[in-house]
Backbone as numpy.savetxt, mean C-alpha at the origin, in Angstrom:
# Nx Ny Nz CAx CAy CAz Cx Cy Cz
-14.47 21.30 -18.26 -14.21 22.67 -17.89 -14.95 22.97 -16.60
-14.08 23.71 -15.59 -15.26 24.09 -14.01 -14.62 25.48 -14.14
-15.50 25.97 -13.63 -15.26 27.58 -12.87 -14.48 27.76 -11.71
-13.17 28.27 -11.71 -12.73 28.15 -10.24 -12.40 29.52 -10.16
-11.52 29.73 -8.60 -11.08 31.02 -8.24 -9.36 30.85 -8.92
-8.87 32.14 -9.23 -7.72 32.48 -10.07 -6.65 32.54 -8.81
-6.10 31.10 -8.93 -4.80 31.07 -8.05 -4.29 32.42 -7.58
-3.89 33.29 -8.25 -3.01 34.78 -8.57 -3.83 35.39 -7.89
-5.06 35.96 -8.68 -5.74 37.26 -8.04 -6.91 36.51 -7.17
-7.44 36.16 -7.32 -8.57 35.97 -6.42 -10.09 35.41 -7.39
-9.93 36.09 -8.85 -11.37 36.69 -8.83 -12.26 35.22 -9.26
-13.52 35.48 -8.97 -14.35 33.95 -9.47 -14.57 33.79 -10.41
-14.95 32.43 -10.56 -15.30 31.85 -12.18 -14.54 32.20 -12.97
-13.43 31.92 -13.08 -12.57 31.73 -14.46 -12.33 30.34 -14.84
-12.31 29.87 -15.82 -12.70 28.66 -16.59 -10.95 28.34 -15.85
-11.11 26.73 -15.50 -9.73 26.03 -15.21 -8.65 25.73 -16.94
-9.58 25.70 -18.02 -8.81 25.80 -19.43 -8.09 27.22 -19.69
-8.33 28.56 -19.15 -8.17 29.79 -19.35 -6.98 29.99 -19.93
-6.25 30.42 -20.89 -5.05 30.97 -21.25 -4.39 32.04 -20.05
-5.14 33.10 -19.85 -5.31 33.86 -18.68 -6.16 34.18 -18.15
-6.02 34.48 -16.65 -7.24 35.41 -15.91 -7.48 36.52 -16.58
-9.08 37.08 -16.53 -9.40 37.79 -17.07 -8.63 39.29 -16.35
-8.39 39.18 -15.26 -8.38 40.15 -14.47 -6.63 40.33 -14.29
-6.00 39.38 -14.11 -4.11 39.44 -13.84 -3.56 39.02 -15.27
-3.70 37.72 -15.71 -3.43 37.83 -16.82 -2.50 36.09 -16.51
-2.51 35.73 -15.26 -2.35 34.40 -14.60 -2.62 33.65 -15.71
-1.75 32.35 -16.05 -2.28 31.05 -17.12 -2.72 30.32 -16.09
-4.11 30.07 -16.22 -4.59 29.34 -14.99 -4.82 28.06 -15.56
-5.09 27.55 -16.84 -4.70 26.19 -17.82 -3.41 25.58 -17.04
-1.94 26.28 -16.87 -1.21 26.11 -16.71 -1.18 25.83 -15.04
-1.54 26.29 -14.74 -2.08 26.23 -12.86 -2.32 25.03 -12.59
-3.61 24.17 -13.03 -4.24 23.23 -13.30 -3.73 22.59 -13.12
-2.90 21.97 -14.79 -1.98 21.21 -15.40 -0.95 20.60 -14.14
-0.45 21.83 -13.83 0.42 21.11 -12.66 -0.14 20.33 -11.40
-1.63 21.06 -10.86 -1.67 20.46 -10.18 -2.42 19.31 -10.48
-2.92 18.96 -11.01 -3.35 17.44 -11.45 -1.91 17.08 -11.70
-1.16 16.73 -12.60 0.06 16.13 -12.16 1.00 16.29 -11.18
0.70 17.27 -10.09 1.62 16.87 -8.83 0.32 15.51 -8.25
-0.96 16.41 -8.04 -1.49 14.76 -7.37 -1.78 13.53 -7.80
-1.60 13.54 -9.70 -1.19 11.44 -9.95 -0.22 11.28 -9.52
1.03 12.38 -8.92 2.48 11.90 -8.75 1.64 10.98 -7.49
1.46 12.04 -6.74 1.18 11.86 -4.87 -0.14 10.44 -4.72
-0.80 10.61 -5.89 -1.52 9.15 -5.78 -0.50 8.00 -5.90
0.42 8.24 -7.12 1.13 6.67 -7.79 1.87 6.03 -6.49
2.28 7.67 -5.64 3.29 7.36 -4.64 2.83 6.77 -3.39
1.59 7.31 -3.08 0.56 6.38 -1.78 0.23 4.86 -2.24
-0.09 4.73 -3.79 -0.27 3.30 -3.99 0.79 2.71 -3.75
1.99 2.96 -3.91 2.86 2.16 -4.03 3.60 1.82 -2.38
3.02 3.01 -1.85 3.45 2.67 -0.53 2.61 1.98 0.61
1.26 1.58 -0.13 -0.23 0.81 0.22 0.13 -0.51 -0.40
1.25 -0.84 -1.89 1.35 -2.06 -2.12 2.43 -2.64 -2.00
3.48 -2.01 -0.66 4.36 -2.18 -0.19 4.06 -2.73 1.07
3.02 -2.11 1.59 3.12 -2.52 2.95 1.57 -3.72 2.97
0.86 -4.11 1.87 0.23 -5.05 1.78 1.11 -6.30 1.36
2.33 -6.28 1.17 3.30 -7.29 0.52 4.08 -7.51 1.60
4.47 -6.28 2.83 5.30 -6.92 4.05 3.66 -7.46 5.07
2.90 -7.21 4.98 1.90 -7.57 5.73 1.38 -9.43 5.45
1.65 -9.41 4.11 1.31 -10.65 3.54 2.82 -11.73 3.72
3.53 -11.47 3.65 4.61 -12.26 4.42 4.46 -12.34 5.77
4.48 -11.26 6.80 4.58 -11.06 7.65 3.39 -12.70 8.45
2.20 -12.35 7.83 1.44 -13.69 7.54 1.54 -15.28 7.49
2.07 -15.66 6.29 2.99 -16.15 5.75 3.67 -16.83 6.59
4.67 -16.21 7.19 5.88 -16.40 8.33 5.18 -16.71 9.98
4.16 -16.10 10.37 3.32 -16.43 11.26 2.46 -17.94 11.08
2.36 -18.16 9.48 1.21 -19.63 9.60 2.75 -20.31 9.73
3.58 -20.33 8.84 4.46 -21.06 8.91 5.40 -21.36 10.32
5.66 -20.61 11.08 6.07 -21.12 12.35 4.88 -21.81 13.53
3.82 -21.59 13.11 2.47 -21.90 13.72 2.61 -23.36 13.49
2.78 -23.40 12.10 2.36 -25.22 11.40 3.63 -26.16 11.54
4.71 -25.14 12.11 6.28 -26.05 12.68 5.95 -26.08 14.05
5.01 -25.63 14.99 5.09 -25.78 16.34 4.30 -26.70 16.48
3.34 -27.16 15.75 2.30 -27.93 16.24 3.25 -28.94 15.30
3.48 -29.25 14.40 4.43 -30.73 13.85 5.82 -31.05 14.98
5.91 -29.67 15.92 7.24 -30.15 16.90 6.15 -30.53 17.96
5.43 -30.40 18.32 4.77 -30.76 19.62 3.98 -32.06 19.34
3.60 -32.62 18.42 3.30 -34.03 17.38 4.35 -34.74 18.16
5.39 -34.55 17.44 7.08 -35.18 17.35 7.11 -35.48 18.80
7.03 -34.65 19.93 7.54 -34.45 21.12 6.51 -35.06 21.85
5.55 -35.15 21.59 4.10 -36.11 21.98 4.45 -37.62 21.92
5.15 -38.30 20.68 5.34 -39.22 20.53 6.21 -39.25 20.78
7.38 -38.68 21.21 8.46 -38.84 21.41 8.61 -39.39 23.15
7.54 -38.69 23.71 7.08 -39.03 24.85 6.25 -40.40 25.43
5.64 -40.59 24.15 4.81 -41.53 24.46 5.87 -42.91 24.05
6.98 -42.69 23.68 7.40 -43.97 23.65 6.98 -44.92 21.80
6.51 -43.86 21.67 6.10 -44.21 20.24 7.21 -44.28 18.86
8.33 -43.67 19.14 9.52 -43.78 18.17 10.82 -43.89 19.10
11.55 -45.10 18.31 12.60 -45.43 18.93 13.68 -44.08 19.07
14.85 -44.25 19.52 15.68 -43.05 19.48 16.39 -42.87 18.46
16.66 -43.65 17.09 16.74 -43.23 16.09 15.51 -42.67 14.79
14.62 -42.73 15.71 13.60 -42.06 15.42 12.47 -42.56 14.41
12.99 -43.81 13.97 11.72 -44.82 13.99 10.59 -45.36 14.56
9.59 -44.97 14.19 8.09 -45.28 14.46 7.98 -47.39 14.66
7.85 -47.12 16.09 6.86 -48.60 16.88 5.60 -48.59 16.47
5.08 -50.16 15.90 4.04 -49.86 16.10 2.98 -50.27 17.00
């Protein structure tokens, strides 16, 4: 239970459980209620859009080592390919 100000009228310290303000007659229980469940909505919805974009970030990754670890196995290839080190059907001299 906290003491807050009465959405409706203004006045202080009315318990956030209140049936009504003492003063309007506001369900400020009911006040509450909603807003704690609009913001787990607005949390569930930031997580999910924090574990959306940690999942394109982690591919995104992913796809960066992986063309990284094909450039250096093509520049291998093309090293030896240079050096005379594999025939042109692409058998290794030794």
């Amino acid at each position: 239970m906290a003491l807050v100000k009465c959405p409706e009228c203004g006045r202080e310290r009315v318990s956030d459980t209140a049936e009504a303000c003492p003063d309007c007659g506001y369900n400020v229980r009911a006040h509450y209620e909603r807003v704690k469940e609009e913001n787990e909505k607005r949390l569930e919805e930031e997580e999910s859009v924090l574990s959306a974009e940690r999942e394109s970030e982690e591919e995104k990754t992913l796809e960066e080592e992986t063309a990284s670890k094909e450039e250096r196995i093509s520049e291998r290839q093309n090293e030896r390919m240079e050096s005379g080190r594999y025939l042109e059907n692409g058998m290794q001299i030794q």
